[in-house]
Each structure stands twice: as structure tokens, then as C-alpha cells.
N, C-alpha and C positions, 0 to 999 in steps of 0.2 A: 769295212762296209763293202759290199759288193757290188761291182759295176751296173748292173741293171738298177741294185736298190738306188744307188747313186741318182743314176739316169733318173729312175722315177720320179725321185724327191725334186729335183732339179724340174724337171714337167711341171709337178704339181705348185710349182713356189713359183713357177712362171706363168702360171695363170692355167694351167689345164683342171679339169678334175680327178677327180682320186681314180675312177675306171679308167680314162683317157688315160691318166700316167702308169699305171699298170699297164696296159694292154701293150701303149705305145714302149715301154722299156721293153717287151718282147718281140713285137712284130716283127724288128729286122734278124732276130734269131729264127724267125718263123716263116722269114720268107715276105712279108708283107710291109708295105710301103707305111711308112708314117702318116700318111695323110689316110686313107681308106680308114685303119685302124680308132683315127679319131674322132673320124665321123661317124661309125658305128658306134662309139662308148661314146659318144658327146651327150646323152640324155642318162645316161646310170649314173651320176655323181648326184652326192646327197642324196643317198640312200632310192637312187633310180628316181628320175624325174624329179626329186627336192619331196616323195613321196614319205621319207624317211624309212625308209624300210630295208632292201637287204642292204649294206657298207655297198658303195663304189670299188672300191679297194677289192673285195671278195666277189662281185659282181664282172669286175675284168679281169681277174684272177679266172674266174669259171670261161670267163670269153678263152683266156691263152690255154685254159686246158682242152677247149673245143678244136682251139688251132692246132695243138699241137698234136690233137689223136685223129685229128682228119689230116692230116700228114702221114703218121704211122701206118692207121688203117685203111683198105681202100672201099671196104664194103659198111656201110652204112651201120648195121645191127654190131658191128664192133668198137665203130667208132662212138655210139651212145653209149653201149655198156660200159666199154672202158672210161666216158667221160663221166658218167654217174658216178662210178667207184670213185675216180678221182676227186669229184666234187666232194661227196661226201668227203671223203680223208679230210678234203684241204679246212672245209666247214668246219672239221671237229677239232683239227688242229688250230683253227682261227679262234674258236667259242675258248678250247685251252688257257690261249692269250689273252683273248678280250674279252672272256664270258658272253657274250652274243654275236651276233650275226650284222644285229639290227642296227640302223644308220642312229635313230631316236635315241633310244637306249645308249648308243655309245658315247654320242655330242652332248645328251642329257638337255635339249632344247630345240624348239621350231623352229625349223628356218624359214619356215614359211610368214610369220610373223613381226611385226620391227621389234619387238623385247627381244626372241630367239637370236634374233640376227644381233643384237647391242650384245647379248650375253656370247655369246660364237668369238664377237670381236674381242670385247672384253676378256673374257677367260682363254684366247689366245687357242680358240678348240684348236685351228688349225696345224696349229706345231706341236701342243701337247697332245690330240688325242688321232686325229686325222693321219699325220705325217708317222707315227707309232703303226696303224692301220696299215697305210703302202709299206711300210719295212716291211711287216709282219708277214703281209702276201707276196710279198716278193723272196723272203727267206724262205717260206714253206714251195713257194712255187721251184724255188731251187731244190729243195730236196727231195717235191716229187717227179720234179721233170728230172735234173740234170745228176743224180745220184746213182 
């Protein structure tokens, strides 16, 4: 396992969400403080706002590929292009793995809901389908950042 993926898993099991533990296993690669990092991605978990929609996990995935090409580049029109390319890649590389994108689709329940929420606990989404999610972005982020 990889030390960042590590890092992440450990965040998210200590109470962070899926973007927050993403983002925050790179910030300090990136130059940015852990705290700032979690405050930014503290409403993308559960599919952004609990909206169910894009994965947390792929959400601060897209955040670390923003940090990491506003680093690179200094002029704005490179640092978007480049971070669009990126995204996409990582998106297609995620749908691969998990055949969507989407937070719903993947939990396969509302969390917004109390049944969503008994069935979450109940079928344990959190380790089997959630914690599969943060590897998954954090493997791809390795090989399109650090390869």
C-alpha cells in the first residue's frame, strides 16, 4: 500500500470524509498545510454536500490535480488546460474501476434518508465500497502525478 493511500485511509477512518482524506494525504506533498486543505474539501464528501453526486474520493482527487498544476504552471490558460486533461484521464481511469463517477450509484443508497443511512451502516458501505473509492484515487493520482 502506498504511503499517501495509507495516510488517506487512516483520515477517512478517523472521522474525515472521503475529499478531506484525499486532498489532505497530498497537501503536504503540495506544499499546503493540513488544516486549510480540510476546510476546503469539508462539504465534497458524500458525493458533494451529501448531494450524492460526483464521489468525494474523485472530487479531492480533481482538488490535488488543481494544486498540483498551479504549482507547475505560472500562467492561468495552462494551468486549466492542463488540469481539464488531467481530470478527465483520472475520471476515466476511476469509471474503469468503479464504473461511475457518481456518489448514489456507488453507495447504491440515500444518505440523506434514515433507511439510506441504516442500509450505509448495515452493509458496512464504508469499508467495502467508500474506502476501495480513496485507494482507487489515490493509486491513479500516483500515476498521474508522480510517474
Amino acid at each position: 500500500m502506498l504511503e499517501t493511500e495509507k495516510k488517506a485511509i487512516q483520515s477517512f477512518n478517523s472521522g474525515f470524509n472521503c475529499a478531506q482524506s484525499v486532498l489532505q494525504s497530498y497537501a503536504y506533498k503540495m506544499g499546503m498545510d493540513a488544516d486549510p486543505a480540510l476546510s476546503i474539501s469539508s462539504g465534497f464528501g458524500a458525493g458533494m454536500g451529501r448531494l450524492l453526486e460526483t464521489c468525494g474520493a474523485v472530487t479531492g482527487a480533481f482538488m490535488v490535480i488543481g494544486l498540483y498544476n498551479g504549482q507547475k504552471y505560472e500562467d492561468n490558460s495552462s494551468r486549466k488546460e492542463e488540469s481539464f486533461a488531467m481530470i478527465q484521464e483520472f475520471a476515466d481511469k476511476f469509471k474503469l474501476a468503479h464504473g461511475t463517477t457518481n456518489c448514489k450509484a456507488l453507495i447504491n443508497c440515500d444518505l440523506n434518508t434514515e433507511e439510506g443511512q441504516l442500509y450505509f451502516d448495515k452493509n458496512k458501505i464504508k469499508d467495502t465500497i467508500c474506502e476501495k473509492c480513496i485507494s482507487s484515487s489515490i493509486k491513479i493520482l500516483y500515476k498521474l502525478l508522480e510517474d
